[in-house]
C-alpha positions as CSV (number, residue, x, y, z in Angstrom):
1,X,8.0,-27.6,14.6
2,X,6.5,-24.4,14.6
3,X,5.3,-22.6,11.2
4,X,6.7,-19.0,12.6
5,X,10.3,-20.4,13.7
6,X,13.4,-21.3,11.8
7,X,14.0,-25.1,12.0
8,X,17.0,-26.5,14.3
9,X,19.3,-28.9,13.3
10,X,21.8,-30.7,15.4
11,X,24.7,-32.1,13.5
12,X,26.9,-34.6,15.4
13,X,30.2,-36.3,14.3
14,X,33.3,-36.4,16.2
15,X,35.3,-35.5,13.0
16,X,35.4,-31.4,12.5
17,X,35.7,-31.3,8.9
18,X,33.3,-33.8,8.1
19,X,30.9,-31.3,10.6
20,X,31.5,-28.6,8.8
21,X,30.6,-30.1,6.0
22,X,26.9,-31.3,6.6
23,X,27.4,-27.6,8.4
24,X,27.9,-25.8,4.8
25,X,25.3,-28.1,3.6
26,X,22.2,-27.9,5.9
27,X,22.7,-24.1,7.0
28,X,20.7,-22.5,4.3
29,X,17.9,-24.1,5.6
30,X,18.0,-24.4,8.8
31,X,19.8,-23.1,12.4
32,X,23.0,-25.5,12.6
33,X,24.4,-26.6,15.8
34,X,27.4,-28.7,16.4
35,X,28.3,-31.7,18.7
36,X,31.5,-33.6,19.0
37,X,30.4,-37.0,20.4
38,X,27.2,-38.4,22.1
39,X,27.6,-36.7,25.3
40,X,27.3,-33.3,23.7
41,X,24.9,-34.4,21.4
42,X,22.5,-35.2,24.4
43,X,23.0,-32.5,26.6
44,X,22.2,-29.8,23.5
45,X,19.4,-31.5,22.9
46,X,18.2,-31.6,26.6
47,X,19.3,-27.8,26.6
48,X,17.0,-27.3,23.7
49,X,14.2,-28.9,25.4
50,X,14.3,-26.9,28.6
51,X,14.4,-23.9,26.6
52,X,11.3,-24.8,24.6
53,X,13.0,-24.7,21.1
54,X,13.7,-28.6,20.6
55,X,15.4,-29.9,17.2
56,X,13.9,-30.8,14.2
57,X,16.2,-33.1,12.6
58,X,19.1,-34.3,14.2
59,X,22.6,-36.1,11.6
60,X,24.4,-38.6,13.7
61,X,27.4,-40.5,13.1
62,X,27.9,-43.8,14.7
63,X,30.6,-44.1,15.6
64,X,31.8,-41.4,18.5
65,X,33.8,-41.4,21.4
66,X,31.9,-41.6,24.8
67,X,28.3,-42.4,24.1
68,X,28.0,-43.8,20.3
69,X,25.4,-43.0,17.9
70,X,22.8,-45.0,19.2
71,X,23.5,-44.4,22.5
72,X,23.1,-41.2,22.0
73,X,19.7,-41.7,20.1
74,X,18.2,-43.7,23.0
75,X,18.9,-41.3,25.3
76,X,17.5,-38.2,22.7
77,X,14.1,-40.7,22.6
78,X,14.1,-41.2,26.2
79,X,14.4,-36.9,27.0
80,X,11.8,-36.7,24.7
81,X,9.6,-39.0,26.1
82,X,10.5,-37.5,29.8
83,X,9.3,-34.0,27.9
84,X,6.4,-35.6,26.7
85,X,6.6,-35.3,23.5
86,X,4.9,-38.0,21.2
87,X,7.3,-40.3,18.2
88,X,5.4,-37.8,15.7
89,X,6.4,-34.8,17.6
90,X,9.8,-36.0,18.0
91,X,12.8,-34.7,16.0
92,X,13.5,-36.8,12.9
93,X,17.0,-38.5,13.0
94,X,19.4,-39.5,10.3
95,X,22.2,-41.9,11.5
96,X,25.6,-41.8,9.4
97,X,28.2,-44.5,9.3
98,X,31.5,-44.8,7.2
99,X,31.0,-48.5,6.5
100,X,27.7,-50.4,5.6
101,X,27.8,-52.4,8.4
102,X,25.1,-55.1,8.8
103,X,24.6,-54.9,12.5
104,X,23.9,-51.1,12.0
105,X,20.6,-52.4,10.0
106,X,19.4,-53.9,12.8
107,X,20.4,-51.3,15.3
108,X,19.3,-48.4,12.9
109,X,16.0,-49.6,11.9
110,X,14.0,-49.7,14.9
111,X,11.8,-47.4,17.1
112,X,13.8,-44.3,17.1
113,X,15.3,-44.0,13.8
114,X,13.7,-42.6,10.8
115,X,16.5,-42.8,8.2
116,X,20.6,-44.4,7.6
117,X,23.1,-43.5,5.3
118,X,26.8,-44.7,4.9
119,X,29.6,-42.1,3.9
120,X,30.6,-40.1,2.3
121,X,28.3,-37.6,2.0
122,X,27.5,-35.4,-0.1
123,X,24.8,-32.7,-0.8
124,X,22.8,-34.1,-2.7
125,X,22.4,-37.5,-0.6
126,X,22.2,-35.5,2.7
127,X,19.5,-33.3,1.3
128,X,17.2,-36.2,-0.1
129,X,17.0,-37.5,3.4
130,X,16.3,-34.3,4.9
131,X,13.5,-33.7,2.1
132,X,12.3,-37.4,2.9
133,X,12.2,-36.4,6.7
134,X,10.6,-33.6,6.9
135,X,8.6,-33.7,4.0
136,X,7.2,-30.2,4.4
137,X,10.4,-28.6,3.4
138,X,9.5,-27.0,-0.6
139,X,12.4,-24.6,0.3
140,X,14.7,-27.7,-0.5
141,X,16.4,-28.1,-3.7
142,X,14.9,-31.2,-5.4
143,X,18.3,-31.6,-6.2
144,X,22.1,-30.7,-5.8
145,X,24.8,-30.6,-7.6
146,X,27.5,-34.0,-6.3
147,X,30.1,-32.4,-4.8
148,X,32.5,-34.7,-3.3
149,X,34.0,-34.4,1.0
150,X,36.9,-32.6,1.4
């Protein structure tokens, strides 16, 4: 992430309101794009590559149509890695899952995948693991108010 440029966040969940949502959340603090499913989740992110303005941070639900979350993430670490850029330069990545499902752990917590959190969400979760990510961030709120999904 550069110092002079806004950061760039790429939300993807397959459920529109629930985008909007982390939308309305995250977009005071950072340029918000949106993907339905894994297959637009990895072409943005290619796109963003190619165009030399990659994603900081990147919320993705697990459960998608076409490629699923972690799909989706392997093939985000694998462009990455074809666009040589290092884990450290890498974009940090929050996976999201309705249910705390076990297998996620060991899915989730592995080369790839900085952070995972179960819905709902809400601002004041989502924001904590942003601040956690990219630790640099003062402009976030140390906290928000609870405010729950429509």
């Amino acid at each position: 992430m550069k110092e002079d440029q806004p950061l760039k966040f790429l939300i993807v969940d397959d459920n529109a309101p629930m985008r909007e949502l982390l939308r309305a959340i995250l977009s005071p603090y950072a340029h918000c794009d949106l993907a339905f499913d894994g297959d637009e989740a990895v072409e943005a992110f290619r796109r963003g590559l190619e165009e030399g303005e990659p994603y900081d941070f990147v919320c993705l639900d697990v459960m998608m149509p076409n490629l699923d979350g972690f799909q989706a993430l392997d093939a985000i670490r694998q462009l990455e890695e074809q666009n040589g850029r290092c884990a450290s330069q890498g974009a940090k990545v929050l996976v999201m899952a309705a249910t705390p499902a076990p297998e996620h752990n060991a899915r989730v917590f592995r080369p790839g995948c900085e952070s995972y959190c179960t819905k709902p969400i809400t601002p004041k979760k989502l924001l904590r693991h942003v601040r956690e990510l990219l630790g640099q961030l003062s402009e976030l709120p140390a906290s928000s108010g609870e405010t729950s999904p429509a």
